[in-house]
N, CA, C and O of each residue as an XYZ file, in Angstrom:
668
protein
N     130.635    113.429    111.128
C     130.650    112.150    110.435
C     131.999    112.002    109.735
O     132.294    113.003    109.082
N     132.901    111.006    109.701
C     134.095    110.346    109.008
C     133.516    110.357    107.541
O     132.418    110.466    106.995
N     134.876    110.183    107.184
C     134.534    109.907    105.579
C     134.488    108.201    105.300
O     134.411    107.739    104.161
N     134.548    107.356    106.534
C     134.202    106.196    105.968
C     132.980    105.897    106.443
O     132.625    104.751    106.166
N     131.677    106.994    107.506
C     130.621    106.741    107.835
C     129.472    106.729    106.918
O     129.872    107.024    105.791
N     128.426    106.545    106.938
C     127.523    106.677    106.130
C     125.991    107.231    106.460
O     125.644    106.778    107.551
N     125.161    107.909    105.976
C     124.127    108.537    106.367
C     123.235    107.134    106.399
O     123.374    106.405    105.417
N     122.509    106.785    107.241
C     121.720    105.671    107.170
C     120.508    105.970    107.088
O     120.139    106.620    108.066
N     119.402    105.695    106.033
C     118.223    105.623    106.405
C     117.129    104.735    106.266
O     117.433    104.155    105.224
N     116.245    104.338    106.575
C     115.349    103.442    107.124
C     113.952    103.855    106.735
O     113.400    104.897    107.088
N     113.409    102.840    105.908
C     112.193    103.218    105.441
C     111.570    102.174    106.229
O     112.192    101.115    106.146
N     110.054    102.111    107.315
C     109.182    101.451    107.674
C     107.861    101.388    107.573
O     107.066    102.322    107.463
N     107.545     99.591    107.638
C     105.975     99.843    107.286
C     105.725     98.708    108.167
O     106.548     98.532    109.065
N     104.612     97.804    108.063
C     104.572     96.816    109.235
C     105.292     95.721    108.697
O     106.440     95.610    109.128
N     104.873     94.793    107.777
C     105.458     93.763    107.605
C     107.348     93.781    107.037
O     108.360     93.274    107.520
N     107.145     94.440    106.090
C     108.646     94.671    105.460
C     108.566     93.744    104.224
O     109.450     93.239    103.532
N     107.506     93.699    104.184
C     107.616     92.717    102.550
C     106.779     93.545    101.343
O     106.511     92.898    100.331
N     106.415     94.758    101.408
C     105.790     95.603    100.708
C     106.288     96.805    100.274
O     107.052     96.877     99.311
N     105.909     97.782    100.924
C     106.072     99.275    100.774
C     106.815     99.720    101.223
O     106.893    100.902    100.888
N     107.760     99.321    102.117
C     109.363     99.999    102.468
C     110.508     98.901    101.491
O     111.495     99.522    101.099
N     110.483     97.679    101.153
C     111.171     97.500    100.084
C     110.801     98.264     99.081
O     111.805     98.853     98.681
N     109.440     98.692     98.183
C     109.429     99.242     97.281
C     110.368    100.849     97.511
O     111.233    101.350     96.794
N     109.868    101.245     98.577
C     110.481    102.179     98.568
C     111.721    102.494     99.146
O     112.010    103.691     99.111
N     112.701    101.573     99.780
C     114.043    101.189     99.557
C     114.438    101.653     98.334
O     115.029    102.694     98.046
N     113.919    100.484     97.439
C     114.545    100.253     95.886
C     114.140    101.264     95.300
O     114.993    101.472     94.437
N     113.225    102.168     95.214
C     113.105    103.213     94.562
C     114.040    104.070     95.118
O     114.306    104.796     94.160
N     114.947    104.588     96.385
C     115.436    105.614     96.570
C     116.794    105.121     96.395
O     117.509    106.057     96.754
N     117.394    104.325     96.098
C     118.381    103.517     95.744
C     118.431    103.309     93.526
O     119.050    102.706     92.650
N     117.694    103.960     93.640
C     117.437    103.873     92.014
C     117.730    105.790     91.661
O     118.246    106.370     90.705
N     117.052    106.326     93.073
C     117.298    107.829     92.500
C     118.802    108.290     92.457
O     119.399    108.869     91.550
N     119.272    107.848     93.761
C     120.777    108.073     94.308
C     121.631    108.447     92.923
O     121.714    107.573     92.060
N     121.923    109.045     92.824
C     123.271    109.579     92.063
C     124.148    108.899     92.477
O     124.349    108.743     93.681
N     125.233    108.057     91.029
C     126.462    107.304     91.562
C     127.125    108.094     92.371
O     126.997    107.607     93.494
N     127.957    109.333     92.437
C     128.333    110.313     93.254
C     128.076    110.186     94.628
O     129.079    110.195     95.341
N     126.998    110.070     95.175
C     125.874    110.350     96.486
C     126.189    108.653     96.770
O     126.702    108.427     97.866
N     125.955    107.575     95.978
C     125.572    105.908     96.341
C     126.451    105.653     97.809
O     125.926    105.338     98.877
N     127.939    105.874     97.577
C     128.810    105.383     98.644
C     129.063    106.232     99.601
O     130.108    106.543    100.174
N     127.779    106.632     99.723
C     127.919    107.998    101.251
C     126.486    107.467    101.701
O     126.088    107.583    102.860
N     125.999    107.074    101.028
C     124.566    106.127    101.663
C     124.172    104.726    102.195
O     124.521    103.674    101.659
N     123.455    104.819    103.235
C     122.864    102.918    103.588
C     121.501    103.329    103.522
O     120.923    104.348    103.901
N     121.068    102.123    102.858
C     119.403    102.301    102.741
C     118.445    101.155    102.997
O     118.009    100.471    102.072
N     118.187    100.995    104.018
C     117.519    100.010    104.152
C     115.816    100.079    104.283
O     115.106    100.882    103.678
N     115.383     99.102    105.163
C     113.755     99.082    105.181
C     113.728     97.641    106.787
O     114.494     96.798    107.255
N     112.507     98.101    107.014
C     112.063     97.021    108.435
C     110.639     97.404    108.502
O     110.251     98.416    107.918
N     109.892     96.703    109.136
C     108.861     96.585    109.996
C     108.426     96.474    110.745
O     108.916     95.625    111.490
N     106.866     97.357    111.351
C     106.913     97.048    112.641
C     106.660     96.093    113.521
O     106.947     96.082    114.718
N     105.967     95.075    112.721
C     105.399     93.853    112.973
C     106.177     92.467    111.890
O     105.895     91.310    111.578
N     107.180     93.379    111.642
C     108.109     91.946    110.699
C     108.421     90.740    111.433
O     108.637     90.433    112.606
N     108.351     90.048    110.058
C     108.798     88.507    110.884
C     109.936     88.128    110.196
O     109.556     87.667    109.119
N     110.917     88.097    110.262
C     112.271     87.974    110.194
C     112.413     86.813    109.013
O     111.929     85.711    109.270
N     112.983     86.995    107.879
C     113.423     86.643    106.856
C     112.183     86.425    105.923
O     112.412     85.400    105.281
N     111.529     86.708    105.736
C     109.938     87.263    104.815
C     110.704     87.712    103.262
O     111.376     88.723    103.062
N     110.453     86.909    102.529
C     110.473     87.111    100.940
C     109.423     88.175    100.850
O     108.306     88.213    101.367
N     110.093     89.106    100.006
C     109.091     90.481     99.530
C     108.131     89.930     98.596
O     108.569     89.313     97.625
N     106.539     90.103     98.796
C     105.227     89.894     97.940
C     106.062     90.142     96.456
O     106.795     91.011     95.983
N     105.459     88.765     96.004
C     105.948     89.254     94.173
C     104.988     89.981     93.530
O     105.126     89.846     92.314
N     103.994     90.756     93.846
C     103.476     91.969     93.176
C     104.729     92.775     93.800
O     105.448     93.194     92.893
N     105.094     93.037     94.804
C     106.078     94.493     94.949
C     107.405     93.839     93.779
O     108.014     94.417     92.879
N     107.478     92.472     94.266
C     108.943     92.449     93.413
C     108.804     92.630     91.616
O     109.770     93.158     91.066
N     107.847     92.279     90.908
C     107.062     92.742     90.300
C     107.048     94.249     89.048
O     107.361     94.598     87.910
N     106.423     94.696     90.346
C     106.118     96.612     89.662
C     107.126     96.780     90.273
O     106.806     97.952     90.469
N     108.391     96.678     90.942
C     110.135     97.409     91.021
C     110.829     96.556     89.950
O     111.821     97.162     89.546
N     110.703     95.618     89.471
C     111.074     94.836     88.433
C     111.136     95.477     86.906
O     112.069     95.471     86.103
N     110.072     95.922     86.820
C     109.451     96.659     86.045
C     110.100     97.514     85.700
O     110.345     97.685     84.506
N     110.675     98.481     86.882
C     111.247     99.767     86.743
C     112.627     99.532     86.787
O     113.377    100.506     86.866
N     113.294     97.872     86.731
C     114.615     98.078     86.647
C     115.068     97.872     88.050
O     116.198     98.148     88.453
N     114.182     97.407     88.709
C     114.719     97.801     90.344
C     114.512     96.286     91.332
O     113.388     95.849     91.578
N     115.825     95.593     91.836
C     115.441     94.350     91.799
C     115.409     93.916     93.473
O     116.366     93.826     94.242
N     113.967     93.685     93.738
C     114.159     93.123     95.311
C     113.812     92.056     95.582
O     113.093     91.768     96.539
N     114.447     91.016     94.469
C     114.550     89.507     94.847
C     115.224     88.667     96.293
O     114.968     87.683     96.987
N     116.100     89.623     96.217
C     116.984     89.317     97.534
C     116.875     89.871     99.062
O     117.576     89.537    100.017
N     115.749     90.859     99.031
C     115.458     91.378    100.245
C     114.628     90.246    101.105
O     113.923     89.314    100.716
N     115.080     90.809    102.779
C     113.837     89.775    103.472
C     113.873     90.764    103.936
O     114.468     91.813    103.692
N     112.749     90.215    105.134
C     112.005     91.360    105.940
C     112.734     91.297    107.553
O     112.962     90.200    108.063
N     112.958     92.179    108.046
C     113.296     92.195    109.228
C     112.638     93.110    110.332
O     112.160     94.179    109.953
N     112.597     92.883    111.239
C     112.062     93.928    112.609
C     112.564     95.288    112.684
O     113.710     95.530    112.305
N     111.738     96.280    113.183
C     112.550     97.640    113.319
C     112.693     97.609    115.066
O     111.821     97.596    115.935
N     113.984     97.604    115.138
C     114.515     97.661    116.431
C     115.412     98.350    116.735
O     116.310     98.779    116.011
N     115.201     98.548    118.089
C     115.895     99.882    118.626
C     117.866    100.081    118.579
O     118.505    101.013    119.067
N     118.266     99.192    118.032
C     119.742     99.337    117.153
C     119.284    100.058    115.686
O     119.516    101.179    115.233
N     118.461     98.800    115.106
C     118.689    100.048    113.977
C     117.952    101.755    114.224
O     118.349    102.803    113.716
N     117.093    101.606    114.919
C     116.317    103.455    115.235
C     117.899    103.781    115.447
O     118.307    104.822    114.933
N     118.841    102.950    116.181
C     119.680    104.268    116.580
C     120.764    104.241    115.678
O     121.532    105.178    115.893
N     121.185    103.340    114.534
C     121.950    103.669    113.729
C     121.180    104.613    112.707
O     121.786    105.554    112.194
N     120.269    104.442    112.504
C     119.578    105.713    111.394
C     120.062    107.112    111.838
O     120.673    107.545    112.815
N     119.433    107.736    110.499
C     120.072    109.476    110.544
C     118.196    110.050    110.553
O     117.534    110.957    111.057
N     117.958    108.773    109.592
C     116.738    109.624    108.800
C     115.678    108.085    109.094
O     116.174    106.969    108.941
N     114.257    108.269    109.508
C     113.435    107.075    109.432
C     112.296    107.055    109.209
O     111.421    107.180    110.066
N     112.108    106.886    107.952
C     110.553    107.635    106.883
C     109.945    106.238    106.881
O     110.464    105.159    106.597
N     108.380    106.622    107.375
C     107.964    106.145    107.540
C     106.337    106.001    106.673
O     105.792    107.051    106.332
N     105.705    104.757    106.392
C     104.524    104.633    105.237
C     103.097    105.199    105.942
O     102.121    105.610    105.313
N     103.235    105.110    107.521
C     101.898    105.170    107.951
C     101.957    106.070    109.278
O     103.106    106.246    109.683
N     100.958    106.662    110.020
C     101.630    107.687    111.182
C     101.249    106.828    112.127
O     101.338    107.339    113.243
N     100.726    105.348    112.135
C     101.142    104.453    113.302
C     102.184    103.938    113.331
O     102.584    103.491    114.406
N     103.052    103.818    112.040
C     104.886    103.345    112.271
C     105.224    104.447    112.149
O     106.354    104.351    111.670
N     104.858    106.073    112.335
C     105.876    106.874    112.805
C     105.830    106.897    114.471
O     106.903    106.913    115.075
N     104.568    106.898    115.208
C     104.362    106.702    116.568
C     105.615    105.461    117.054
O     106.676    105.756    117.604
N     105.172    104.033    116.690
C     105.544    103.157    116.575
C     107.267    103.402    116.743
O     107.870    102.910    117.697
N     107.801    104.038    115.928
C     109.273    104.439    115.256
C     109.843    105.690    116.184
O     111.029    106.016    116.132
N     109.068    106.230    116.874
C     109.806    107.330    117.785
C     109.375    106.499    119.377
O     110.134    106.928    120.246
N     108.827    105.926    119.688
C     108.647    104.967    120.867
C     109.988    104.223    120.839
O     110.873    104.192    121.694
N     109.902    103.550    119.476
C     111.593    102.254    119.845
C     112.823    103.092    119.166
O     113.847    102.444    118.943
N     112.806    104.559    118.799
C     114.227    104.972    118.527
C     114.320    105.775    119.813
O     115.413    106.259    120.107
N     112.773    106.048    120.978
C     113.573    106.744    122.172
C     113.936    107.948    122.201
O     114.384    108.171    123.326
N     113.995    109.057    121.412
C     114.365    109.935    121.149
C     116.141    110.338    120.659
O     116.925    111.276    120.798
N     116.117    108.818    119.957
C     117.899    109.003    119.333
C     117.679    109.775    118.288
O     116.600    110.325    118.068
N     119.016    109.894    117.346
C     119.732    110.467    116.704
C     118.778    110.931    115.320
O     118.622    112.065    114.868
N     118.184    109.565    114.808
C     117.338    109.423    113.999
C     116.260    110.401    114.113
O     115.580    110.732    115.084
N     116.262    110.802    112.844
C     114.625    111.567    112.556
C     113.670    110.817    112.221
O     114.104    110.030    111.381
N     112.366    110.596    112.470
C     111.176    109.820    111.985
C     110.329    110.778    111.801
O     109.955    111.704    112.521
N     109.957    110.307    110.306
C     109.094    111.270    109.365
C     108.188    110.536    108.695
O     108.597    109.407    108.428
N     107.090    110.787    108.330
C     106.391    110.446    107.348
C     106.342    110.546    105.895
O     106.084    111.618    105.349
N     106.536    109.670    105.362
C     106.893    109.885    104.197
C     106.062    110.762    103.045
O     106.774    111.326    102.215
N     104.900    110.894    102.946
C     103.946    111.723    102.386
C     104.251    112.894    103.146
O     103.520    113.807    102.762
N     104.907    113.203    103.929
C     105.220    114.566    104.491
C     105.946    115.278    103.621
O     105.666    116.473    103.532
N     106.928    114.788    102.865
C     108.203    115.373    101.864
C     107.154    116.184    100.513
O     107.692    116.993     99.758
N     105.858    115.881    100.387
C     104.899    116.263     99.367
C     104.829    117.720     99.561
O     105.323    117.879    100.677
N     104.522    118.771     99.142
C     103.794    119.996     99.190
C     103.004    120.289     99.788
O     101.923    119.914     99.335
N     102.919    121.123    101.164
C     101.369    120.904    102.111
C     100.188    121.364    100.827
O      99.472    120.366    100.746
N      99.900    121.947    100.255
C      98.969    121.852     99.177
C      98.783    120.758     98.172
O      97.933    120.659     97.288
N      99.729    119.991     98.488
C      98.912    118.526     98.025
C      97.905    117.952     98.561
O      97.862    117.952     99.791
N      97.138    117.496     98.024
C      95.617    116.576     98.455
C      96.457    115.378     99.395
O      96.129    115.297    100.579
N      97.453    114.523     98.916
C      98.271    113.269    100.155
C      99.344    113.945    101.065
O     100.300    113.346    101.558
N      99.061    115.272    101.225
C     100.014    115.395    102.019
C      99.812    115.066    103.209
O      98.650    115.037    103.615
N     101.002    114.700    104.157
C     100.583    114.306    105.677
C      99.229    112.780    105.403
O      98.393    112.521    106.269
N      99.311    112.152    104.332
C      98.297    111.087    104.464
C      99.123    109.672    104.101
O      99.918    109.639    103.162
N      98.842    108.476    104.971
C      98.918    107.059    104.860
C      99.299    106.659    103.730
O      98.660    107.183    102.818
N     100.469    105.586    103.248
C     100.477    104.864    102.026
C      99.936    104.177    102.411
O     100.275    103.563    103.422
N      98.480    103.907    101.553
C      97.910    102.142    102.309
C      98.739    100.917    101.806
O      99.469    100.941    100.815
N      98.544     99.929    102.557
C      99.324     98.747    102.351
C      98.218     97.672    101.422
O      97.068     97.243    101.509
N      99.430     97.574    100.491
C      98.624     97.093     99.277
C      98.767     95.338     99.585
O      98.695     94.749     98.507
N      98.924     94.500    100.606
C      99.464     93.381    100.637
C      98.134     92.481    100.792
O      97.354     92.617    101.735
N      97.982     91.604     99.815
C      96.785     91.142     99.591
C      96.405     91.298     98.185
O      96.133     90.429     97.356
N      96.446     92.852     98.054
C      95.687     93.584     97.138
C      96.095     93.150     95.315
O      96.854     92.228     95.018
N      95.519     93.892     94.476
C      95.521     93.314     93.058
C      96.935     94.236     92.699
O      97.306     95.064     93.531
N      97.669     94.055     91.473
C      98.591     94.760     90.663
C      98.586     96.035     90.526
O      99.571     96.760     90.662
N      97.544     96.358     90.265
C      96.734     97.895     89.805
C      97.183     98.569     91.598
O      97.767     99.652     91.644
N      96.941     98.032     92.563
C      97.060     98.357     93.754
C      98.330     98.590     94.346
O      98.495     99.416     95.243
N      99.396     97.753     93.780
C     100.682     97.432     93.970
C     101.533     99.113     93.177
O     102.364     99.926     93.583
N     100.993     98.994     92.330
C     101.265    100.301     91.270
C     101.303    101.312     91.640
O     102.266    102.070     91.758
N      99.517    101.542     92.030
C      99.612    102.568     92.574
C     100.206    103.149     93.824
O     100.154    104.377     93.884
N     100.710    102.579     94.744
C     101.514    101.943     95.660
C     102.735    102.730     95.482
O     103.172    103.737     96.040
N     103.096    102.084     94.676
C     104.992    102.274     93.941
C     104.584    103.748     94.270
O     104.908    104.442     95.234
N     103.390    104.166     92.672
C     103.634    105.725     92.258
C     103.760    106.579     93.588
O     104.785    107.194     93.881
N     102.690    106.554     94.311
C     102.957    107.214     95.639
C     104.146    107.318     96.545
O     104.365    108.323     97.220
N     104.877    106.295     96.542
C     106.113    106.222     97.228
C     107.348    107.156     96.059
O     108.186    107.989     96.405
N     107.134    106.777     95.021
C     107.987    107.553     94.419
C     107.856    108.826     94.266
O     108.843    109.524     94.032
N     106.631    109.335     94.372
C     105.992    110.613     93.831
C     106.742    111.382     95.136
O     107.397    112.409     94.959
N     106.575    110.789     96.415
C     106.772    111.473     97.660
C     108.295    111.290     97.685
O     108.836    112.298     98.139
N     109.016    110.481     97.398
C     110.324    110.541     97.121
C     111.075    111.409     96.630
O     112.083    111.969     97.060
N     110.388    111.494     95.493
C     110.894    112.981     94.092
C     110.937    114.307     94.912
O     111.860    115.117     95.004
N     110.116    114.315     95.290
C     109.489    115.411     96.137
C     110.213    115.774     97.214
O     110.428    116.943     97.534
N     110.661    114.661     97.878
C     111.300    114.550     99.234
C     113.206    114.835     98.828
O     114.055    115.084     99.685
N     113.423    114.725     97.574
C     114.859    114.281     97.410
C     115.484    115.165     97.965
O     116.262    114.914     98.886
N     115.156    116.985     97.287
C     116.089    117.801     97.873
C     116.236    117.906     99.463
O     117.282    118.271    100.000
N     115.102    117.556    100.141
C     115.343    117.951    101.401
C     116.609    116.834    102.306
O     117.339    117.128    103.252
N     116.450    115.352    101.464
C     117.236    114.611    101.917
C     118.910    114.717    101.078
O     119.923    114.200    101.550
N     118.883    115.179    100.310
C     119.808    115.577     99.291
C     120.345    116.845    100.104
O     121.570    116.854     99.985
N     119.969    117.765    100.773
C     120.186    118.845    102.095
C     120.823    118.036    103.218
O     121.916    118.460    103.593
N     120.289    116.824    103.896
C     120.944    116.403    105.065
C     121.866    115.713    104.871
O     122.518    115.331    105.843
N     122.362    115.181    103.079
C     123.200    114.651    103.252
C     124.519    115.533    102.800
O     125.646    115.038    102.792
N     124.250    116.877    102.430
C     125.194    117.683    102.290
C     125.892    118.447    103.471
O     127.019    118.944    103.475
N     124.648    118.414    104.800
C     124.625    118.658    106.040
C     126.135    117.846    106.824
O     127.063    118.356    107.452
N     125.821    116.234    106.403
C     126.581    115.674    107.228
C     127.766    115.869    106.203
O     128.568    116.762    106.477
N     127.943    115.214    105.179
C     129.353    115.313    104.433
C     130.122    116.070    105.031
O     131.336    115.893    105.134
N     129.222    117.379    105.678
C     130.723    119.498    106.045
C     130.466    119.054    107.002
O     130.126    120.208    107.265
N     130.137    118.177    108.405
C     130.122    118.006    109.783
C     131.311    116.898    109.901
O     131.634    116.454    111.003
């Protein structure tokens, strides 16, 4: 990787107006200024419909935390971006199926995002459900899970991006 490339990664869920913006903006909130301009972070869906305002419960509880996804829309996960990704964490293990079908077996890793947890966690290897519809309290709990698995997940992604920086 150049020093003007960037590690790309890609959070998916179906629509793109929920739980991969939340969790965009949450891993974009962890980033260390240091780490920010060696990163792209985006989000898609598998069933997105192209320019989709994010649910204002998600915009909402990231609001909350300081974290602003007024300006996101939703877009499709397609097989350009599978192949610009490094890394492609995913909310549910039908958009990880979904996500290794249209990246083809490129470059990109597709992971589940509750995977980054502790296998002795009770959510490990389990579904973020999609809170879209759902009440505040739902939206929340939502966030916490994505972040919880985030925290969790940092060093290992905090590893691949030390990986590429010496490549």
């Amino acid at each position: 990787m150049t020093a003007d490339e960037k590690y790309a990664i890609v959070f998916v869920c179906t629509g793109n107006t929920c739980r991969s913006p939340m969790a965009e903006g949450a891993l974009r909130a962890m980033i260390p200024d240091c780490r920010a301009d060696r990163v792209e972070i985006g989000s898609a869906g598998i069933a997105a419909v192209p320019g989709k305002r994010v649910t204002p419960l998600a915009a909402e509880v990231a609001a909350r935390r300081g974290i602003d996804l007024a300006s996101g829309r939703s877009r499709p996960f397609t097989e350009e971006l599978a192949r610009r990704a490094d890394l492609i964490i995913c909310m549910e293990s039908s958009h990880r199926s979904a996500a290794e079908a249209v990246a083809r077996g490129g470059r990109g890793k597709v992971v589940l995002l509750q995977d980054f947890l502790p296998p002795s966690d009770p959510m490990f290897g389990k579904d973020i459900p999609d809170p879209f519809g759902g009440s505040m309290e739902e939206y929340e709990e939502t966030f916490h899970r994505i972040r919880r698995a985030l925290e969790s997940g940092w060093p290992v992604i905090e590893k691949w991006l030390d990986e590429t920086d010496s490549s």
